[in-house]
N, C-alpha and C positions, 0 to 999 in steps of 0.2 A: 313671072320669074320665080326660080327657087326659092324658099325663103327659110333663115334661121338666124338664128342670133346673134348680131352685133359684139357683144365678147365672149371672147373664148378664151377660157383658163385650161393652161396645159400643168397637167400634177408634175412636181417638181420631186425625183422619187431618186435624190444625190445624196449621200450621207447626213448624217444631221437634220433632216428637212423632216417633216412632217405632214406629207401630202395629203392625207385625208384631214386631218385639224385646216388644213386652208381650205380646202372645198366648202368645210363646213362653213365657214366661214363666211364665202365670198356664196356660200347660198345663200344664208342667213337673211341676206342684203340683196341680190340679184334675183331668185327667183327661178321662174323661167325664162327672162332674159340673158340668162349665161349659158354657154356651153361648155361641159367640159371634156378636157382631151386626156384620154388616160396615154399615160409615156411613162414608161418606165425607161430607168440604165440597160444599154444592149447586157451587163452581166447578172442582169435581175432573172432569176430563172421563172418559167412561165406557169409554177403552181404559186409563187409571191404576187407577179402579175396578175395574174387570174383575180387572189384574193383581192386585192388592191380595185382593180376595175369591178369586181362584184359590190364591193363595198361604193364605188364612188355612185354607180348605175341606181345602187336602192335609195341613194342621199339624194339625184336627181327626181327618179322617178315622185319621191313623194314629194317635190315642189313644183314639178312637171317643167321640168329641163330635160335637156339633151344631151347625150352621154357619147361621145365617140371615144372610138381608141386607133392611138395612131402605133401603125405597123405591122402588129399584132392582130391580124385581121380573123386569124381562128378563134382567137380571144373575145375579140367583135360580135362573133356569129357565138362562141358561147354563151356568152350574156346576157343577150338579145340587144347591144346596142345599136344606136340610130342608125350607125356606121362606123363611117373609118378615116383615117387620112394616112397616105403615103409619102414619104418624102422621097429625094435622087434616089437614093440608093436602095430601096425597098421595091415591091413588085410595082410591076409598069402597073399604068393605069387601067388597060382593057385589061388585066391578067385581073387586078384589082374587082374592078366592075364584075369581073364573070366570077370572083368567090363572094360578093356580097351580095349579088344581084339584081336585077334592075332599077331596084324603089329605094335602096340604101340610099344614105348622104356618103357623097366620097369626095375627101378633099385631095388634092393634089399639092404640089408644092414647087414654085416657080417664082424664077426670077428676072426672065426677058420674055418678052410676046409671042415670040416664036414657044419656047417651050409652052407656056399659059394656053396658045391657042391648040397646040397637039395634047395636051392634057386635057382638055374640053371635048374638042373631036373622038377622044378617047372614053371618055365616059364620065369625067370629074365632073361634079355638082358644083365645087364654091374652090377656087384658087388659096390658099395660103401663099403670102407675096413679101420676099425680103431675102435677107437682112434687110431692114428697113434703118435701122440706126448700130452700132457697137453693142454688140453684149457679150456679157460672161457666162451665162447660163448653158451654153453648149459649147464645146471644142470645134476647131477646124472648120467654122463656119467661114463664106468669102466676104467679098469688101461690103461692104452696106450697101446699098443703090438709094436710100433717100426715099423723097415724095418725089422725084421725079421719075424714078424707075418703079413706083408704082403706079405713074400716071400712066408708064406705057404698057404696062401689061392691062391694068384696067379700061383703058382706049379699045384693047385689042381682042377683049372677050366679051361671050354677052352673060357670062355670072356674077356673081359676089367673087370681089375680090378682100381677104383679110390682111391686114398687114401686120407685120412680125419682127420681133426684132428690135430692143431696146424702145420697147412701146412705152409711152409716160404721159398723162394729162394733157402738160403742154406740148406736145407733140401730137395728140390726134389730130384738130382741127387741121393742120397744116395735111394730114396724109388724108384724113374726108374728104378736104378742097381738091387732092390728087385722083379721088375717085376712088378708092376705099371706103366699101360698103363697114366695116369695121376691122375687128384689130384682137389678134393671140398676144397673151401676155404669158409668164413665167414669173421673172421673178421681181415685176411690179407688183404681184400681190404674193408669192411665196417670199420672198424676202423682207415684207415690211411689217413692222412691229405689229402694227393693225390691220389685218388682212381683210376684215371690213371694208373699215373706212376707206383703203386703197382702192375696192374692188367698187364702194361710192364715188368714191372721186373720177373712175374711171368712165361711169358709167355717166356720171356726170357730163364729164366732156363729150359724149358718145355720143347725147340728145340735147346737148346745148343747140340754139338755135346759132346758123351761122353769123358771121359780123354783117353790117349792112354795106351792101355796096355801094362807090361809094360815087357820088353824081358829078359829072364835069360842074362846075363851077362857072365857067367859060375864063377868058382872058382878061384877069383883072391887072391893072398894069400897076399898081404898089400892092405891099403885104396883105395879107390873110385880111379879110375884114373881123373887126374884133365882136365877140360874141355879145350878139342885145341891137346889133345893129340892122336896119333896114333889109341890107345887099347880105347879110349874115343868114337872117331867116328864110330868103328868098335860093340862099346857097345849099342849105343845111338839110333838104330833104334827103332819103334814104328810103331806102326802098320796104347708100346704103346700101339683104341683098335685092 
């Protein structure tokens, strides 16, 4: 199967922000474990863009990450990044595949099966999947779909699916368990005091081992048996893209 990195930091490039101090940042800590996504504001013109993704591509390269840029796929191919992603309203996906071509990473962007599986047929590498939960970090985005609605698009394709969309620690495992190879963030780590430590903690939940599941007990006819007890130890065993 294709394979890339489990988080993906999208640069956050809205007034006030300071998207290359996060990069550095959440490299500092991740490595070549992170991917990052360059995105600028549709009013950012494309010689600020450019410098921006020049600058985020060399902060990669020398930790040996991966560099996409979403939309801006001339921008992409200027670079040399790994690739690209598209989302609705940017070019389709075969249009996509045929300016990046063959061996790029291309992500696509989808929110029900149907869409996820013709973005795949089309030539997308790794699904980006959401809204996943509420966020601020973009306008005009639709209702969430949850870990459930990334269960079905992840059901429905044979890539990595990321999930998107008010991403936060105590919310990965729940969208892992949906079949979410991993997870974009924004401004879980551009917004937080410590763009480190958020982008650890993140990571953290990413490679936690799951909970254990958990074993029928069988039908005990009064309460839980209390912990230290015979029928307690005899109950208590336990057992990405």
């Amino acid at each position: 199967m294709f394979s890339i990195g489990r988080l993906h930091l999208i640069t956050d490039s809205r007034p006030g922000r300071e998207p290359l101090a996060v990069v550095e940042a959440a490299l500092s800590v991740a490595g070549p474990e992170l991917v990052v996504q360059v995105r600028v504001e549709d009013d950012v013109d494309d010689r600020t863009a450019y410098e921006l993704a020049v600058a985020v591509a060399a902060r990669c390269a020398a930790v040996g990450a991966s560099c996409l840029v979403n939309d801006r796929l001339h921008l992409a191919l200027a670079i040399g990044a790994a690739g690209g992603h598209v989302g609705a309203r940017d070019l389709p996906v075969h249009a996509a595949r045929r300016v990046l071509g063959p061996t790029a990473v291309l992500g696509a962007t989808a929110r029900d099966p149907e869409t996820g599986a013709a973005a795949v047929a089309a030539g997308a590498s790794y699904l980006g999947v959401g809204p996943c939960h509420a966020t601020s970090t973009k306008n005009g985005l639709p209702t969430p779909i949850g870990p459930e609605g990334v269960r079905r698009v992840a059901s429905a394709v044979p890539v990595p699916v990321i999930a998107i969309g008010g991403v936060t620690p105590d919310r990965i495992p729940a969208l892992l368990a949906a079949g979410a190879y991993g997870v974009a963030v924004v401004g879980a780590v551009s917004s937080a005091a410590d763009p480190a430590r958020a982008t650890a903690d993140l990571l953290a939940a990413l490679t936690a081992p799951p909970p254990p599941a958990p074993r029928d007990r069988g039908p005990f006819p009064g309460p839980t048996p209390r912990e230290g007890s015979p029928v307690y130890r005899r109950g208590a065993g336990a057992a990405g893209w």
